[in-house]
N, C-alpha and C positions, 0 to 999 in steps of 0.2 A: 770589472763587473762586481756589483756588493753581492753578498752572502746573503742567500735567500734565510727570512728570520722565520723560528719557531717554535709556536706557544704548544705545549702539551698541557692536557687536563686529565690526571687521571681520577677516575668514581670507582666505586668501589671499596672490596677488601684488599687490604696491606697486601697480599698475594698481587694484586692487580698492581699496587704502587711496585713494585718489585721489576716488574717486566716494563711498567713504564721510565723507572727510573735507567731499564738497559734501552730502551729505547733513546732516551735522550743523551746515552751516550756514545751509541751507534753513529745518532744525527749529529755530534759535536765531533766525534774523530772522523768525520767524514766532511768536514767544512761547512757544514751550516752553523746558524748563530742563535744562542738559544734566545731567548724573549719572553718577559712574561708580560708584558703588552698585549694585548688582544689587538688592538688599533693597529698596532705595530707587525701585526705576521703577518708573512706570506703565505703561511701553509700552520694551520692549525688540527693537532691528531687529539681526539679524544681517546681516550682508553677507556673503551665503556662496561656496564655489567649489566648482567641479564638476569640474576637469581631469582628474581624475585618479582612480579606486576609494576610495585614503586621505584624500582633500582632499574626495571626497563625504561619506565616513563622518564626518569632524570636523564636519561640518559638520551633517549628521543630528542626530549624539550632541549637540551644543550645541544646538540646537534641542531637543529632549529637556533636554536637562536643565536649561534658562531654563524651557520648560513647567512644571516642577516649582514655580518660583516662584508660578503663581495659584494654589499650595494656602498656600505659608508668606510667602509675601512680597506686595508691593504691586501684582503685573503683574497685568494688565486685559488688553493686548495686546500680541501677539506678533508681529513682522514679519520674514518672511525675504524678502530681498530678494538680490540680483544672480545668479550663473550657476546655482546650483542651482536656485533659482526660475524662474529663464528655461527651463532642459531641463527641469524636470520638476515642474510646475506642476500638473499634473494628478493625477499621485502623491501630493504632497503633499498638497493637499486629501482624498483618501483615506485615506493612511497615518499623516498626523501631523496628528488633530485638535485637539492645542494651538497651530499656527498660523492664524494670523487673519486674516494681510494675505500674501500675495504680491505681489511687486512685481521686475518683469523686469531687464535688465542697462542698458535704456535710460526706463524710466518711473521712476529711483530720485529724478526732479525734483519727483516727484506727492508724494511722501514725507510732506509734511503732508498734504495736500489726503486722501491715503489715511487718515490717523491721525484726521481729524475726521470722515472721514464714516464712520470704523466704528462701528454698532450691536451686532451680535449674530451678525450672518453673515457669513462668511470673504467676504473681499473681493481678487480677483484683478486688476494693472493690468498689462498688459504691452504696451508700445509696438514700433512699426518699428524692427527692428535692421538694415536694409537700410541707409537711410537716414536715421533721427533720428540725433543727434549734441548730446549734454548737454556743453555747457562753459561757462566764463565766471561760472559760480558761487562767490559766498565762500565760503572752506574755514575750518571751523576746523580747525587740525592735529591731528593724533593722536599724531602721536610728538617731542619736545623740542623743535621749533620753530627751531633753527639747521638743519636738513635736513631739502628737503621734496622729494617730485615732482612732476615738469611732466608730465602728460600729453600729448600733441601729438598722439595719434590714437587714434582709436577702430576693431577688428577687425583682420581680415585678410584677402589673399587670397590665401595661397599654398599654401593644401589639401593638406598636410602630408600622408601617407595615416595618421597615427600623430594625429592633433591633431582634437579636437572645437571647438576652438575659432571657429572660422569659421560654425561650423550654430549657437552659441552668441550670437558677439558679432559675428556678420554681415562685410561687405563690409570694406575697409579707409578709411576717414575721417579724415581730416587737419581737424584745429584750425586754423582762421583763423591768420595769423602773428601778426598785429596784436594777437589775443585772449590769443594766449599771452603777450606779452612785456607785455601790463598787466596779466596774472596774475603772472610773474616779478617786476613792479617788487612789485608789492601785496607778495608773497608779501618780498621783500627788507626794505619798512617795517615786515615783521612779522616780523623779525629772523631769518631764513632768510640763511644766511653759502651753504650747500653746495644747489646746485642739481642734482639728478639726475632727468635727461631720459629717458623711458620711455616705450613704447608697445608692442604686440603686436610691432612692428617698428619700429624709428624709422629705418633705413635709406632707405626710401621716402618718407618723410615731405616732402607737398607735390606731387608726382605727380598725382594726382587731383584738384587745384583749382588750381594752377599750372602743370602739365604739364611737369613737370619736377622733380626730386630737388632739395629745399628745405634740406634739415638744417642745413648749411655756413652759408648764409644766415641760417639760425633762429640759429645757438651763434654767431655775429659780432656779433647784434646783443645778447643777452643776454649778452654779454663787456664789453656798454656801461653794463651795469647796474653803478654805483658799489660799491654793497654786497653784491653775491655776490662771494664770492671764487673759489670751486671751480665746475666744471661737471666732470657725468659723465654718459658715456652706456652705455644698458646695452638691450642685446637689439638687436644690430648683424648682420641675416642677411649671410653672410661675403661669397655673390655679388652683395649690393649697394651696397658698399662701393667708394667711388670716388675719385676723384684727387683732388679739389676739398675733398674728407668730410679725409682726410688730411692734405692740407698746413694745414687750420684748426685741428686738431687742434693740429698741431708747430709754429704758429705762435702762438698764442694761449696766452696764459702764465694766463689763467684756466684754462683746459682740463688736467680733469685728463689726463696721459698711461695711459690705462684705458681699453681696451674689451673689452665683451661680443661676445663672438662663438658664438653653440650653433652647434655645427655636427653634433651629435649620433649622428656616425659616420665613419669615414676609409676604410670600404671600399668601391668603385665598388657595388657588386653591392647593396648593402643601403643606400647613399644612392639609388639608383633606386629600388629597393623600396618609401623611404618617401617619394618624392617629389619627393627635395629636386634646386637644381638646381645642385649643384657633383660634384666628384670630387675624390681624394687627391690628383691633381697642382695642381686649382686650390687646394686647401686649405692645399699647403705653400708653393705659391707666394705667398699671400697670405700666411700668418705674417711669413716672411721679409722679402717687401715693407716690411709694417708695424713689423718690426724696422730694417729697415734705415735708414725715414723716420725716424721717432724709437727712437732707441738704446734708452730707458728705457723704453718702453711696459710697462704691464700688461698678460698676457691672460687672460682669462677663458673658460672655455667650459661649455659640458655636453654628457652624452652618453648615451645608450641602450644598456644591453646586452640582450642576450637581443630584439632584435627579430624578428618571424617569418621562417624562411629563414637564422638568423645561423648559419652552421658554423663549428666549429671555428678554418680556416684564416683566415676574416671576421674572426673574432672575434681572431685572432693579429696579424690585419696592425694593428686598432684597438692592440691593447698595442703593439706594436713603433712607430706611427706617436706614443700618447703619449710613449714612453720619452724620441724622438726628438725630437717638438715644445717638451718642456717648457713647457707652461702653466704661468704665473704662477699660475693659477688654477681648478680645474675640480671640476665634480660629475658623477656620474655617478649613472641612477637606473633600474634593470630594469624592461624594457619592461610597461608595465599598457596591457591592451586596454581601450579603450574604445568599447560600444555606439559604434553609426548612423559610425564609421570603416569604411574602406577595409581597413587594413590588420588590424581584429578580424577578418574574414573569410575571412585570407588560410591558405593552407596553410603548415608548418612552424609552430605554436605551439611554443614551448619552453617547459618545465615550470617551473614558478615556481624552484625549488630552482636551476636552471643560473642562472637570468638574475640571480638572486643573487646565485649565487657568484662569474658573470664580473663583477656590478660591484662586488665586493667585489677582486677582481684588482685590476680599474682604480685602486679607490683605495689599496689599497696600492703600487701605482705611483707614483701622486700624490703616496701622502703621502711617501715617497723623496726626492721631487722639492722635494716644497714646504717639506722639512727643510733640505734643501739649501740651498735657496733662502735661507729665513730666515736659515742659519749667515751667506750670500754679504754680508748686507746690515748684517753687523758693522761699524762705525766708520765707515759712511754718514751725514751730514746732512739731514733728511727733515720737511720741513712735515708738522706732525701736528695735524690738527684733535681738542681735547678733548671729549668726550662726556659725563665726572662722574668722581664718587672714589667708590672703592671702601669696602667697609667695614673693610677693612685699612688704610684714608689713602692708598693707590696712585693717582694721576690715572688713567685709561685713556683714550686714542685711537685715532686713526685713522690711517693713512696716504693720500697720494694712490693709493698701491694698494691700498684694501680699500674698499670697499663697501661702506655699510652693513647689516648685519643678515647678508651673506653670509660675508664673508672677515675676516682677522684683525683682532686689536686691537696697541699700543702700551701697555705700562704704564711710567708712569714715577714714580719713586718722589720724589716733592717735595713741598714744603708752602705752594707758591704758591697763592695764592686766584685761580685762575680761573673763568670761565663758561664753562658749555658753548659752543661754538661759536667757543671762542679758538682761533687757528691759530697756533701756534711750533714755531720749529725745533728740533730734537731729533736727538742723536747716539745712532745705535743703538748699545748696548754689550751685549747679549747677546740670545738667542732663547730661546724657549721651544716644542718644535714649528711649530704654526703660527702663535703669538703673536712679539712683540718685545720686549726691553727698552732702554729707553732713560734719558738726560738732558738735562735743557732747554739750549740752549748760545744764541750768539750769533750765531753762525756760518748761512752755507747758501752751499754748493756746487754 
């Protein structure tokens, strides 16, 4: 009998790629064949997301239109599985009868055990997102295999009034320390150079089974792993960020000098509104701090316009506070209500058209900024991890300021045979907007 084939899709944030990448290796040590043929599956799982209006909608319409498939192609069964699944499990069974399996944001371990015992009737799994907690399982990668993410925890607790994600992906759950860093070594033998550390919140990380803020501890010992070369951490909440978090950062020459910071608004009045538990003064005083410790730091953040209650003046002190802070790095994204929130409820909605426009401001601000920026970094020396050549013969990389999938690229024009995941040094010699252009040299500064 052949091995039933299967296509996985995962949407979403890197968090999501994570659980799909242990999904796909649950279905590989379990005898199915992976595929990335569409035409070609038997059983096709999306890994979906629900954050947001548009990250539901993709996620709907891909499910629709893989459906399509048991009319012209080989699919038998269709599985969506993680946070759409999880909010809205009940809907789907009603509304999209080409899915076959649902499978919640913490049952995605059943993944086979789901796929063998479907007959004919849609089959629902969904397990405790209070307290299960899925780690420790072989991945296979999804994306090039020199850079992967370490998950280190699972949920949240800091009920955001703007964020579904807690009614979603439950309480906040730290990864064993021990589990992670036999994940990191494995993940290193499987030729993984750039390590990036992620979770709803990795600030916290270790609190709730150590009692105590672990992260420091976690990126010291993963700096012992021979074969990673880079570490980066990303979704850093600003007021958790601590003394101990910093100096390993500025000490540890694996560590890229990069962090994530959303802070997702700078005016008193509308960070109370959504919850959060800083203000403008703690906000700049941290930049600066972080500037101060390490000179070079990256920063990254994001931001909300158009939140409910944002006036005019709110919204003036956010532009004038970016103009000020210049971020290395920042997105901004108009506020979308989301259902069973706090802040869907609240009085002052702003009409989609404003919340637009104001973060259409912001990034033209940005992008000012980040022009700049790029011109600044002219005849700089800069470890640039390669990623592939273009179809023009261009190398393209990375710098330790850019993240993958989010922030700029490096192109450099040469005809050296490297592999992905080679890290050399490179003298920037022009910009392109938010890209770079460079040359391989000898040199670092």
């Amino acid at each position: 009998m052949n091995k039933m084939k299967v296509m996985l899709t995962s949407l979403g944030c890197d968090k999501n790629l994570v659980d799909s990448e242990m999904m796909l290796g649950i279905l590989s040590e379990n005898g199915f064949e992976l595929t990335s043929d569409e035409k070609k599956a038997d059983v096709i799982v999306v890994n979906t997301c629900a954050f947001i209006l548009d990250s539901k909608q993709e996620s709907i319409d891909t499910l629709i239109e893989y459906g399509e498939l048991k009319k012209t192609g080989n699919l038998k069964i269709l599985v969506c599985a993680g946070c759409l699944a999880e909010r809205y499990h009940d809907e789907i069974l009603k509304e999209l009868p080409e899915v076959d399996i649902i499978i919640g944001t913490t049952a995605f371990d059943r993944i086979a055990e789901a796929v063998r015992a479907f007959k004919d009737k849609a089959l629902t799994y969904l397990d405790d997102t209070e307290h299960k907690l899925v780690y420790g399982k072989k991945r296979v990668l999804a994306e090039g295999g020199y850079t992967a993410y370490l998950k280190i925890a699972e949920g949240c607790d800091k009920k955001c009034t703007y964020c579904a994600i807690p009614g979603i992906r439950g309480s906040y759950r730290s990864v064993p320390m021990e589990t992670l860093i036999k994940e990191a070594n494995q993940l290193a033998s499987d030729g993984v150079k750039e390590l990036v550390v992620v979770a709803q919140e990795t600030t916290v990380y270790g609190l709730d089974i150590y009692g105590e803020k672990r992260l420091h501890s976690l990126l010291r010992e993963l700096c012992e792993i021979d074969d990673i070369s880079w570490i980066r951490i990303l979704y850093c909440y600003p007021e958790e960020i601590y003394d101990e978090l910093i100096e390993t950062i500025a000490e540890e020459p694996k560590i890229c000098h990069y962090l994530d910071i959303p802070i997702q608004h700078s005016d008193d009045t509308i960070l109370q509104r959504m919850g959060r538990r800083t203000n403008n003064e703690y906000l700049r005083n941290l930049v600066w701090k972080l500037r101060k410790a390490i000179p070079d730091i990256a920063l990254r953040t994001t931001l909300i316009t158009g939140f409910p209650g944002e006036t005019e003046d709110n919204f003036e002190n956010l532009k004038a506070f970016v103009k000020e802070m210049r971020f290395d790095r920042l997105g901004a994204f108009a506020y979308s209500a989301e259902e069973g929130t706090v802040a869907a409820g609240m009085d002052g909605q702003i009409p989609d058209d404003i919340k637009e426009k104001r973060r259409d401001e912001i990034m033209l601000i940005q992008q000012e900024i980040a022009f700049e920026k790029a011109d600044e970094k002219v005849g700089m020396i800069v470890p640039v991890i390669i990623e592939g050549r273009l179809d023009d013969g261009a190398l393209v990389g990375r710098t330790y300021m850019d993240a993958p999938d989010v922030d700029g690229y490096v192109f450099i024009d040469s005809d050296k045979d490297l592999m992905s995941g080679t890290i050399m040094n490179v003298r920037i010699t022009g910009s392109n907007e938010y890209d770079l252009i460079g040359e391989f040299c000898d040199e670092l500064t």
